[in-house]
C-alpha positions as CSV (number, residue, x, y, z in Angstrom):
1,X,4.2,2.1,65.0
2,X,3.7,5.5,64.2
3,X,4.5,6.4,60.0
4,X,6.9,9.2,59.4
5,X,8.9,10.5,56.4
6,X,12.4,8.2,57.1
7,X,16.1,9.6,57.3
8,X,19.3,9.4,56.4
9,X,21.8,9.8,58.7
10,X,24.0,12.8,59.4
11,X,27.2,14.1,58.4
12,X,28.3,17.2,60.8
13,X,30.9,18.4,59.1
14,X,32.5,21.4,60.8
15,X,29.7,22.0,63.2
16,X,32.3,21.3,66.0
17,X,34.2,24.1,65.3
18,X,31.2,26.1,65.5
19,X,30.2,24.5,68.3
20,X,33.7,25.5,70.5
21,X,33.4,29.0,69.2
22,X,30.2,29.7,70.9
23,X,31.5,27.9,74.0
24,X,34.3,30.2,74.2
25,X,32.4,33.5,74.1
26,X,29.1,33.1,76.5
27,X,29.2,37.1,76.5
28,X,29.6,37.4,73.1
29,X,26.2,35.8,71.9
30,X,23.2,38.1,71.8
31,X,19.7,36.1,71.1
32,X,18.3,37.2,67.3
33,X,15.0,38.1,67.2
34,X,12.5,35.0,67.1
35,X,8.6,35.7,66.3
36,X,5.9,32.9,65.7
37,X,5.3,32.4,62.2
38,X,8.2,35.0,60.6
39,X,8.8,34.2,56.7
40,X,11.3,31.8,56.4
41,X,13.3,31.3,53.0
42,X,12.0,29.1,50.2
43,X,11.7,25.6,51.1
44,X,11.9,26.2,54.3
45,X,11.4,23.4,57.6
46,X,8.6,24.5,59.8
47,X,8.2,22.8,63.2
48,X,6.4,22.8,66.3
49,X,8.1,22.3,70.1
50,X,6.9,20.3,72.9
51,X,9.3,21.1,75.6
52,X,9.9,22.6,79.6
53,X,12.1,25.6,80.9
54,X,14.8,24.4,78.5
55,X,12.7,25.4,75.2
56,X,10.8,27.9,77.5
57,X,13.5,29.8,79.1
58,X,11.2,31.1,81.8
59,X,8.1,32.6,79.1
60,X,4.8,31.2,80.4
61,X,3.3,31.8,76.6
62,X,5.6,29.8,74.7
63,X,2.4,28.7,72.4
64,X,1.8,32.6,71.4
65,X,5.1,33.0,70.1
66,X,7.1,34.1,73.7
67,X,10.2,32.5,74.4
68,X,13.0,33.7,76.7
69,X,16.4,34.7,75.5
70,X,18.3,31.2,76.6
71,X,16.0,29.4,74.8
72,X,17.7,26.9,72.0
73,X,14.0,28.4,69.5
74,X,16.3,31.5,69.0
75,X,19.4,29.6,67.6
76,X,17.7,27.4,64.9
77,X,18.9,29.8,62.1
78,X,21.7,30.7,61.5
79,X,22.2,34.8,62.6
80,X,22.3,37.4,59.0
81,X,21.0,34.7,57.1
82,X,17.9,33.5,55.1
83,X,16.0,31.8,57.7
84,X,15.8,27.7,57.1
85,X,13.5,26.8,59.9
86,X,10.3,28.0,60.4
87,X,8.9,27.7,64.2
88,X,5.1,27.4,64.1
89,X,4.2,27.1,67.7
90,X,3.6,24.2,70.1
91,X,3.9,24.3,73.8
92,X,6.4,24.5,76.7
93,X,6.7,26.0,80.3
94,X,9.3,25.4,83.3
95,X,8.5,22.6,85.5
96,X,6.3,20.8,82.9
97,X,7.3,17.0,82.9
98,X,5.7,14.5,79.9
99,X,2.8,14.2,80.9
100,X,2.0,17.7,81.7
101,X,3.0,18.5,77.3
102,X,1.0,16.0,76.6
103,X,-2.0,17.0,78.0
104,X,-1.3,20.8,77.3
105,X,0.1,20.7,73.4
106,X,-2.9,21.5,71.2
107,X,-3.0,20.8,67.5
108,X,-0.9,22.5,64.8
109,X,0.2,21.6,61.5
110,X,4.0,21.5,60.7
111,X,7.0,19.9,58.9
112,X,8.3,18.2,61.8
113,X,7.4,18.2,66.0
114,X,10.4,18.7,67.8
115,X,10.6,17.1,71.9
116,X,12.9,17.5,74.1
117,X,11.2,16.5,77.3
118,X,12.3,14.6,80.2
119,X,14.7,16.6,82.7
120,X,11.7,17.3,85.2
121,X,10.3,13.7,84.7
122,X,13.9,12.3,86.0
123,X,14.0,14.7,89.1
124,X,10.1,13.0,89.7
125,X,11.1,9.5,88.9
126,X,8.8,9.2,86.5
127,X,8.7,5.5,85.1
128,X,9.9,5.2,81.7
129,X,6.9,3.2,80.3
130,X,4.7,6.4,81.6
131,X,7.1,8.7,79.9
132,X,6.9,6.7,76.6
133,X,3.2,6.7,76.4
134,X,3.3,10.7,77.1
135,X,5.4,11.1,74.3
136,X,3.8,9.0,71.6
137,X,0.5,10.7,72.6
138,X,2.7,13.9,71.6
139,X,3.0,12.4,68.1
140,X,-0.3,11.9,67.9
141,X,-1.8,15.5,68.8
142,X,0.0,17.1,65.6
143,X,-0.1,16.6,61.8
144,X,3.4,16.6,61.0
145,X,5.4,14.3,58.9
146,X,8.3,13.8,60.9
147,X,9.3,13.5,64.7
148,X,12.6,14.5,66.1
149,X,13.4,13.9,69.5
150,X,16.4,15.2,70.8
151,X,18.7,14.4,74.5
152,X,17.9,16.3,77.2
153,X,21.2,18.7,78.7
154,X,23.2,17.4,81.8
155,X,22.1,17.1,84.8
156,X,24.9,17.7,87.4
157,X,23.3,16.2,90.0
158,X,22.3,13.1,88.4
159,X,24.6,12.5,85.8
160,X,24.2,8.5,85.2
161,X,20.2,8.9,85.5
162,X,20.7,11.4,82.5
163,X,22.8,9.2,80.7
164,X,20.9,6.3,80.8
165,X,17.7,8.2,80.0
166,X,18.7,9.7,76.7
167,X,19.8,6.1,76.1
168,X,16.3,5.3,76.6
169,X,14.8,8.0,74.2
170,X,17.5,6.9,71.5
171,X,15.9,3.6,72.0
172,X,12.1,4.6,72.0
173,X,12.6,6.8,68.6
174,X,14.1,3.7,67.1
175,X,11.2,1.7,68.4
176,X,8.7,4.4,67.0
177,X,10.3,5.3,63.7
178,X,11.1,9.1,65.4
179,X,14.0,10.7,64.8
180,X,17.1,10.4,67.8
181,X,19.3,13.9,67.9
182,X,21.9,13.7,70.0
183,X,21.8,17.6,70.2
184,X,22.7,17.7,73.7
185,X,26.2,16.1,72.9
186,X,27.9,19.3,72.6
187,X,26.9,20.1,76.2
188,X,28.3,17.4,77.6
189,X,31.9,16.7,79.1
190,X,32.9,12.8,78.8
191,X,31.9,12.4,82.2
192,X,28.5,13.6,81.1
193,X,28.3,17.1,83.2
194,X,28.2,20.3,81.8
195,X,31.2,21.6,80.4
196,X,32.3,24.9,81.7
197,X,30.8,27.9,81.0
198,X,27.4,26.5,79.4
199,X,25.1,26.1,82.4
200,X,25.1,28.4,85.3
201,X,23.2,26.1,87.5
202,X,24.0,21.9,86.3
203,X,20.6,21.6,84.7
204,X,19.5,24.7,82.3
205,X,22.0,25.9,79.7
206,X,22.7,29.7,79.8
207,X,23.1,31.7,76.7
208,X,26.2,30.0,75.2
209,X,24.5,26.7,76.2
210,X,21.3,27.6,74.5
211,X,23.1,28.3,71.3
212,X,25.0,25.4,70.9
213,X,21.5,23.2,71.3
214,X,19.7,25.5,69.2
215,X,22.6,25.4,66.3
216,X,22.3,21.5,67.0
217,X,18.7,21.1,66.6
218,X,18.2,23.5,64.0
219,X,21.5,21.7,61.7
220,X,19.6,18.7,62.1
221,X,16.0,20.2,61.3
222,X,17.6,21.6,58.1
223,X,20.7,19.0,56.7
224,X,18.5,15.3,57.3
225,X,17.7,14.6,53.8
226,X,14.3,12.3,54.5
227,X,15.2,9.3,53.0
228,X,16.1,6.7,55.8
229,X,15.4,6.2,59.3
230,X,17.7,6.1,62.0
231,X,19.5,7.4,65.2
232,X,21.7,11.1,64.5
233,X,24.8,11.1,66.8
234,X,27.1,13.7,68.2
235,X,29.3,15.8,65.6
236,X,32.2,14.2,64.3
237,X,35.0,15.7,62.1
């Protein structure tokens, strides 16, 4: 089993508020600027990103700092503020399934790895044993002292595949000592598609999707004090 820094878990307090005003204004949200390595405040998380087109958003660079605009990197910190989170690099591209990051993801040095991987494995049927050997291999390409994995978006056209995978990654972080965010959970409709206005095709979020993962991911990269290990779940008030 893989050693990481453990967690306690997480209190969202407000975040859904935050998370229905950015669902209610897609047009509203403009990406902040997002370069590789930019000072972040003191004490600040870095982290590395293992990831497809979701983390991507159609750059085919993502490792020399370029990322598209409805990519969840530019959300992490908050907008006007001190920056938290610091992103140090990693490696992502549309298409890519688990296998694919873990052969391409080179070494770096960070607070914490982030994955979210899987959408393109599920449309392949990739076997979940395969995927969980991909991903530990992940863990094991970085120096970092903490692994947070995070749900992957809706799929509309395979809703209970989707479901049943993030169970499985929920699961496998348990297993491994990673980190489970739920980060996708304010995506997500109780029937488990999209909710209006955040995807503009049933499998990528859009800009107001991409900020609601991003805030997600980047409240959970900055609030976990690292004390004790287990799964984070969807915000509650």
């Amino acid at each position: 089993m893989k050693t990481v820094r453990p967690l306690h878990s997480l209190a969202f307090v407000g975040i859904l508020g935050v998370l229905m005003s950015l669902a209610g204004a897609p047009n509203a949200i403009t990406p902040p600027p997002v370069a590789l390595g930019a000072l972040a405040g003191p004490g600040a998380t870095t982290f590395l990103v293992a990831g497809d087109s979701i983390t991507a958003a159609g750059s085919k660079n993502v490792s020399a700092g370029h990322i598209g605009a409805t990519s969840w990197i530019n959300y992490v910190n908050p907008p006007g503020a001190i920056p938290r989170l610091g992103w140090r690099g990693g490696w992502a591209l549309g298409g890519a399934q688990s296998g694919d990051m873990s052969k391409a993801l080179r070494h770096g040095s960070a607070d914490t790895l982030v994955i979210l991987a899987g959408t393109n494995d599920l449309a392949k049927q990739t076997p979940y044993p395969v995927i969980a050997r991909n991903l530990m291999t992940l863990t094991r390409i970085v120096s970092t002292t903490t692994v947070v994995i995070s749900s992957v978006p809706p799929r509309d056209d395979a809703v209970a595949a989707t479901l049943d995978y993030n169970r499985f990654l929920e699961l496998l972080a348990a297993d491994e000592g990673w980190v489970f965010v739920d980060a996708s959970a304010g995506l997500r409709t109780s029937e488990g598609m999209f909710k209006p206005g955040l995807s503009d095709d049933g499998v990528h979020p859009n800009l107001a999707g991409a900020a609601i993962l991003g805030h997600a991911i980047g409240e959970a990269l900055t609030d976990i004090p690292l004390h004790a290990i287990g799964p984070i779940g969807p915000a509650t008030t």
